[in-house]
N, C-alpha and C positions, 0 to 999 in steps of 0.2 A: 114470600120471603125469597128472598135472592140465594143463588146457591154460589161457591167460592167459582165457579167453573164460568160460572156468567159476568161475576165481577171481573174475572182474570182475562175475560175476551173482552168485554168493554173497555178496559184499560191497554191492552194491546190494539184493539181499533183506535181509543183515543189518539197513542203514539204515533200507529200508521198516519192517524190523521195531518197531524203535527211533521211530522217527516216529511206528507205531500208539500205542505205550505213552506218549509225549509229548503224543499229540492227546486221549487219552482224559484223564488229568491234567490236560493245561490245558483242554480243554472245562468236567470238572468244578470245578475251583476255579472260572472265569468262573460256573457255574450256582452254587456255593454264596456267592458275591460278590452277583451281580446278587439271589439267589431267599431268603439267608438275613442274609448280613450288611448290607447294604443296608435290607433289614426291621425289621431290629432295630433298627440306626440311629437310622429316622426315628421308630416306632411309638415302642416304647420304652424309646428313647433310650440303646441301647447301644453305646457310640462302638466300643468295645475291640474289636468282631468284625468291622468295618473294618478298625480300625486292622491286625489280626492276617492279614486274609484279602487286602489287598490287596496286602501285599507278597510274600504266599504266591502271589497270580494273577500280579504281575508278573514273579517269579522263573520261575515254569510258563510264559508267556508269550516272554518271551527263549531260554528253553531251547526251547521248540518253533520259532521264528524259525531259531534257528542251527542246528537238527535239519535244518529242512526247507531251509535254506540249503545245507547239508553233503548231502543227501540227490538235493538238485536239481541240483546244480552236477555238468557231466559225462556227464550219462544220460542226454541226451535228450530230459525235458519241455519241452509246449510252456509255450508262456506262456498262455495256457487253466487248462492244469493247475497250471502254479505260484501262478498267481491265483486259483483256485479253494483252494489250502491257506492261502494267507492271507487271503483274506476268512473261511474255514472259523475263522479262529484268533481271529475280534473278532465274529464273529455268534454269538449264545447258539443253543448246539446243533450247529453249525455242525462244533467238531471231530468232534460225535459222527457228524453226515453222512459226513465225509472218511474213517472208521475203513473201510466200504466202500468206498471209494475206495481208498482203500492197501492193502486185502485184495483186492481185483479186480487189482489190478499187481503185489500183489506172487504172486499166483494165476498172472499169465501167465507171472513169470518162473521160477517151480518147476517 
């Protein structure tokens, strides 16, 4: 029989897990936004890959916000650590730093 301490860490790795997969998506859209459509944009002059990629980064964006919302609420982070996933989520590269970060926690708790 499972005890409440075992469900409540599996359930918090679940989240980490889910968080990884969210940080590396929206990392990436922010890099194909800032490094592809952005370029094209101004060079030339193709609006459409804005138009297309920004609502893609903002949907990715929101979804990791409410991840790491769900994810932090309850467990313990400090506010170090939570600030460190949302600065992670608007600096280019930033989610991909954080994928360590969320495999180091979610390492100690396996």
């Amino acid at each position: 029989m499972r005890t409440a301490n075992e469900a409540t860490c599996r359930e918090e790795l679940h989240q980490l897990r889910r968080l990884e997969v969210i940080s590396f998506v929206e990392a990436t859209t922010l890099l194909l936004l800032l490094c592809v459509a952005v370029p094209l944009k101004h060079m030339v002059g193709v609006k459409s890959a804005v138009h297309v990629m920004g609502p893609v980064h903002g949907v990715a964006f929101l979804v990791y916000v409410w991840t790491a919302i769900q994810t932090v609420s309850g467990s313990g982070w400090s506010r170090n650590e939570i600030a460190r996933l949302m600065v992670g989520a608007i600096v280019p590269f930033g989610g991909f730093l954080n994928l360590g970060f969320l495999a180091r926690r979610a390492a100690s708790l396996a």
